[in-house]
N, CA, C and O of each residue as an XYZ file, in Angstrom:
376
protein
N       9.471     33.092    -16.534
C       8.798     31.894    -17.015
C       8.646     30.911    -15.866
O       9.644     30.568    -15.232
N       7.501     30.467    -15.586
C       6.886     29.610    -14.573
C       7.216     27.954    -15.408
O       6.947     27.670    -16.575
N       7.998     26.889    -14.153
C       7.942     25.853    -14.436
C       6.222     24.756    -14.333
O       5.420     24.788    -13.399
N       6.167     24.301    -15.014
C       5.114     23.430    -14.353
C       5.164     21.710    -14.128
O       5.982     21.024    -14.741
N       4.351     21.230    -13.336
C       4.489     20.004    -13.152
C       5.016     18.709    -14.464
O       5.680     17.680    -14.338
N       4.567     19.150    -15.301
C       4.849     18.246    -16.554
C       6.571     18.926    -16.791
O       7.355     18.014    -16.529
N       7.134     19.883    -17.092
C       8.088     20.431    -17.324
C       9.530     19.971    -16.057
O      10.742     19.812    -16.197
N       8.590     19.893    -14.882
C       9.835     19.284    -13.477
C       9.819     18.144    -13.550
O      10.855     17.534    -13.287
N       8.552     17.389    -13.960
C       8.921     15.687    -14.383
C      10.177     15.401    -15.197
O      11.066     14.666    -14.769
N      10.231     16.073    -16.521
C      10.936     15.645    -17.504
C      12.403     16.501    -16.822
O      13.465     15.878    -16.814
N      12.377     17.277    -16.525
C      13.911     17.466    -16.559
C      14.331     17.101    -14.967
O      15.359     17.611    -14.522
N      13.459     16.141    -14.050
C      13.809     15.474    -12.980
C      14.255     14.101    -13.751
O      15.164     13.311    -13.499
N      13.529     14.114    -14.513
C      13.701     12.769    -15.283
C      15.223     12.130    -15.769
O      15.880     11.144    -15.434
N      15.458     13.552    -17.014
C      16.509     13.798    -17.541
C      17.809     13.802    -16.420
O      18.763     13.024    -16.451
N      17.654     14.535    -15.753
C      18.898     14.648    -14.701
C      19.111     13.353    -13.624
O      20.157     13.333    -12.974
N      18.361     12.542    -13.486
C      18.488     11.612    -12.781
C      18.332     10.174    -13.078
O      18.275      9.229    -12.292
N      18.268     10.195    -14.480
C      18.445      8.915    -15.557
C      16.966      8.197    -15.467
O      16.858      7.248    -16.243
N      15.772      8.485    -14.637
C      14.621      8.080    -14.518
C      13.680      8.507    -16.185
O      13.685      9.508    -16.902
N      13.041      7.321    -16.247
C      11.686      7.445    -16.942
C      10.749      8.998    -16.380
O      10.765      9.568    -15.288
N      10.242      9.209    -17.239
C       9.121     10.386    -16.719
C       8.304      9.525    -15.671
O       8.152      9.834    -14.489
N       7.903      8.622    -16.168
C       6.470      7.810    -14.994
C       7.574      7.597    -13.453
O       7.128      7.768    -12.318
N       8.653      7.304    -13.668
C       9.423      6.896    -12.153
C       9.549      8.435    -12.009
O       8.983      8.672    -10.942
N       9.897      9.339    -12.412
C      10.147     11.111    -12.234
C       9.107     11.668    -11.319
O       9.274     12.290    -10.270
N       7.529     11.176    -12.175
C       6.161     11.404    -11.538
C       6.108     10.996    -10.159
O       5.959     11.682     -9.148
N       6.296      9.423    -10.337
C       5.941      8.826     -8.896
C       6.878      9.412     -7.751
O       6.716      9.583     -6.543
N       7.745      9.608     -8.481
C       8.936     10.525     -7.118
C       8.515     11.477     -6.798
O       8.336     11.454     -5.580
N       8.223     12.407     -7.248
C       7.227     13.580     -6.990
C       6.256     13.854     -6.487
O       5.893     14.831     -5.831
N       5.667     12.706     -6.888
C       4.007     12.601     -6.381
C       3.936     12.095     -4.572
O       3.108     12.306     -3.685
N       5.412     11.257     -4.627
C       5.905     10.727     -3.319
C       5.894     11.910     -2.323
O       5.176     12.053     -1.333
N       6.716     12.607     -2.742
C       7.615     13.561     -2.445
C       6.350     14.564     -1.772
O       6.293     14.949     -0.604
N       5.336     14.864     -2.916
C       4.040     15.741     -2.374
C       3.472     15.287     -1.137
O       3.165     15.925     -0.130
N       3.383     13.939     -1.431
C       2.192     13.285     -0.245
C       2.862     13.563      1.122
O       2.391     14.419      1.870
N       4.255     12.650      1.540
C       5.067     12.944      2.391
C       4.882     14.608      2.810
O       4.193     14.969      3.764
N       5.429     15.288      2.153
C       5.313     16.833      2.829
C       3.974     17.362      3.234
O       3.851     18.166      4.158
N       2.628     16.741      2.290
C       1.412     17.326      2.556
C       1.165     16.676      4.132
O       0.945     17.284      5.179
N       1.264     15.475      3.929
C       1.078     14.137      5.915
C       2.020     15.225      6.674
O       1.574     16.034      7.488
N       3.380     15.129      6.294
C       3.907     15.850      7.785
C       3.469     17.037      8.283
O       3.329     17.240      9.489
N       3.188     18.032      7.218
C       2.554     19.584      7.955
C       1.391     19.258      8.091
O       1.050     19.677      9.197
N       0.542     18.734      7.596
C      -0.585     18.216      8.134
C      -0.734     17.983      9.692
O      -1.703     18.557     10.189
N       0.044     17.252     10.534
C       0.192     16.011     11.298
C       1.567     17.021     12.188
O       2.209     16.668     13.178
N       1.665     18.185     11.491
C       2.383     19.246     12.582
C       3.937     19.605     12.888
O       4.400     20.482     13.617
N       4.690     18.469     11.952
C       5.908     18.196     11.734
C       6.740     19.472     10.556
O       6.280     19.856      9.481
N       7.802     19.818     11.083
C       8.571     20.461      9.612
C       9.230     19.173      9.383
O       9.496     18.094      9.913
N       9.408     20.168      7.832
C      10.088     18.727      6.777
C      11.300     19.785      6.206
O      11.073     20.812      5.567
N      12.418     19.358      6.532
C      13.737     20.208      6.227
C      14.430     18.836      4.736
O      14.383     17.610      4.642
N      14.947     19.864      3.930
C      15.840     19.306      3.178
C      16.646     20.445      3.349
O      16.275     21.599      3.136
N      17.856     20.063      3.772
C      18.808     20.969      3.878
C      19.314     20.891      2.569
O      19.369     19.970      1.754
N      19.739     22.296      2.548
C      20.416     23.329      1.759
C      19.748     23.645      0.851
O      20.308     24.495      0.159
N      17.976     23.120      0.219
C      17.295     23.221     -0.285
C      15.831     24.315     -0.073
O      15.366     25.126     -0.874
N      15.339     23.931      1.403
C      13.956     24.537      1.865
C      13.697     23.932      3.005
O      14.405     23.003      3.393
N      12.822     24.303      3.579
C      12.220     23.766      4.988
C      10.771     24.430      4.845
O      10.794     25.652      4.703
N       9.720     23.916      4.859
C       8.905     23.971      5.267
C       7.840     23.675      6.770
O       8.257     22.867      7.599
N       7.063     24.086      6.908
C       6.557     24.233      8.617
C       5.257     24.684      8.749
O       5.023     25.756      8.193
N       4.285     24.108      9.382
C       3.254     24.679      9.083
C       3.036     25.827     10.602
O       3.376     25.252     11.636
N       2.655     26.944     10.765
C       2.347     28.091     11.378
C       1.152     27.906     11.393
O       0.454     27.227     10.639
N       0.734     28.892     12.802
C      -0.583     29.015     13.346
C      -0.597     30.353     13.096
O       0.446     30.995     13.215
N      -2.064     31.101     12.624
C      -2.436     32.191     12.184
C      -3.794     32.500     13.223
O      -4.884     31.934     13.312
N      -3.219     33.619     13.928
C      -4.056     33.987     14.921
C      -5.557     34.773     14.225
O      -5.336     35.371     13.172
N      -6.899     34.806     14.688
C      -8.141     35.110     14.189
C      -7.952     37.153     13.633
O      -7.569     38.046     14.389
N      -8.145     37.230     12.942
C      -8.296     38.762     12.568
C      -9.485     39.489     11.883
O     -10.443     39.029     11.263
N      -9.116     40.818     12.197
C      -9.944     41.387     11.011
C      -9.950     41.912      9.966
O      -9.190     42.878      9.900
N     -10.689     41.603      8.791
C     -10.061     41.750      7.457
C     -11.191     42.873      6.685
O     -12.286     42.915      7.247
N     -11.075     43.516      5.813
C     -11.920     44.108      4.861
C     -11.875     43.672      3.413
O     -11.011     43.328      2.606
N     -13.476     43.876      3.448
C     -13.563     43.116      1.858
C     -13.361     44.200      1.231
O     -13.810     45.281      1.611
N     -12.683     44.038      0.230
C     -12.197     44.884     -0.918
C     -13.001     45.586     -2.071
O     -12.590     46.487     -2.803
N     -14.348     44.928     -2.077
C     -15.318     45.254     -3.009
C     -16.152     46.801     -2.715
O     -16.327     47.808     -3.401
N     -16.614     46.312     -1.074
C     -17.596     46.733     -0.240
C     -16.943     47.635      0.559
O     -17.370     48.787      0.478
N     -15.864     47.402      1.445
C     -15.600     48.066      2.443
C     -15.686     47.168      3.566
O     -14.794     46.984      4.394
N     -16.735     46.662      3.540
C     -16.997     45.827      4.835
C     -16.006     45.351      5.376
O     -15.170     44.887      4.601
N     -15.698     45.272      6.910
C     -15.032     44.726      8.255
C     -15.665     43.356      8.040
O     -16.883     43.195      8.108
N     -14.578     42.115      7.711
C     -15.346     40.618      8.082
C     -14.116     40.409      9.424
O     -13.165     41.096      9.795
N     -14.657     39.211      9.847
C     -13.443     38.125     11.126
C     -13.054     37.062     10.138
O     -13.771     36.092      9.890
N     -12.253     37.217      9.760
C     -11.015     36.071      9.523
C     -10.837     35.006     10.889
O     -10.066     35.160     11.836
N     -11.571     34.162     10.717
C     -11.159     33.034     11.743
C      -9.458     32.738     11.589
O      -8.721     32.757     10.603
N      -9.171     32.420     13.235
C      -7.887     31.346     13.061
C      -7.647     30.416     12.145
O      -8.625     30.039     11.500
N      -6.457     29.872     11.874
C      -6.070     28.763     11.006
C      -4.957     28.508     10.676
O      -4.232     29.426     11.058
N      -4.282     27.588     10.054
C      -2.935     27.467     10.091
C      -2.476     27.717      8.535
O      -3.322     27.776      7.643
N      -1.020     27.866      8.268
C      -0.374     28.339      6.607
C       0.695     27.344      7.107
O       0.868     26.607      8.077
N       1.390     27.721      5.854
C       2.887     27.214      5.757
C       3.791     27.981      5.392
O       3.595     28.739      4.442
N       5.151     27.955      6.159
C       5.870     29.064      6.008
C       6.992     27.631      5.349
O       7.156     26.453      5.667
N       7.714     28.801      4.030
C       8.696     28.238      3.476
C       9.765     28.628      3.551
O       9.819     29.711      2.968
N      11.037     28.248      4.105
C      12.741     28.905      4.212
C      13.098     28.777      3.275
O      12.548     27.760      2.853
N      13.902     29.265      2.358
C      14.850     28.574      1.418
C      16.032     28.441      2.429
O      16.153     29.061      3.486
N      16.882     27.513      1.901
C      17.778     26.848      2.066
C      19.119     27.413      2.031
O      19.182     28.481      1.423
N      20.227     26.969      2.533
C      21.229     28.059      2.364
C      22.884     27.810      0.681
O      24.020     28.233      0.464
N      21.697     26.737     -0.091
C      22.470     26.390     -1.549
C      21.184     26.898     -2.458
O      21.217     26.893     -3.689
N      20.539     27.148     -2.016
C      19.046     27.670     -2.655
C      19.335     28.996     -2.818
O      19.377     29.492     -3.943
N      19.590     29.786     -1.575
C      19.583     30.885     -1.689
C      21.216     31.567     -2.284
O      21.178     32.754     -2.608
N      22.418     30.924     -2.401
C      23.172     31.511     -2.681
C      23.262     30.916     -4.742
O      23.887     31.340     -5.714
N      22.513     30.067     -4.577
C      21.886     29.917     -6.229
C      21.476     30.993     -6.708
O      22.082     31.519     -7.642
N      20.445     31.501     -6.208
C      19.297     32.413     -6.832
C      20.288     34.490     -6.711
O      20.143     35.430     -7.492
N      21.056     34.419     -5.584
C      22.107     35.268     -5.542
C      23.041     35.339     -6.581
O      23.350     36.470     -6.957
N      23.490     34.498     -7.055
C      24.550     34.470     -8.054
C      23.738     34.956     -9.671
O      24.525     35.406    -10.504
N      22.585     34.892     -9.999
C      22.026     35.456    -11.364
C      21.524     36.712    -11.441
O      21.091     37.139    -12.512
């Protein structure tokens, strides 16, 4: 079962004595901040949680799946995500 944005409001909410609307705006904080720093080339670490980083993706060649066809995948950048090392011994323990 997939959480979704309305569902991490309320139980950010719940767990941290916040209103849903203060839950939102924390979140919404929280997005912008991480979207500016990899943007702008920076990792954004919360330890013991995740780290994110944005990576450079060198130009390739790809095939379309329909056709067959050979296209060029231009360069461009992704984001690579770590989990964390209370993240990961979370998800170990179930």
């Amino acid at each position: 079962m997939a959480m979704n944005r309305t569902e991490l409001v309320a139980a950010i909410a719940e767990r941290a004595g916040l209103t849903k609307t203060q839950a939102d705006a924390a979140l919404g904080a929280f997005q912008d901040v991480l979207i500016t720093s990899l943007s702008e080339g920076e990792t954004v670490k919360v330890t013991g949680l995740l780290s994110a980083e944005r990576v450079q993706r060198a130009a390739r060649t790809g095939r379309n799946p329909r056709t067959g066809e050979e296209i060029q995948i231009p360069a461009g950048f992704g984001v690579k995500l770590t989990a964390g090392s209370t993240l990961k011994k979370a998800v170990a323990k179930k």
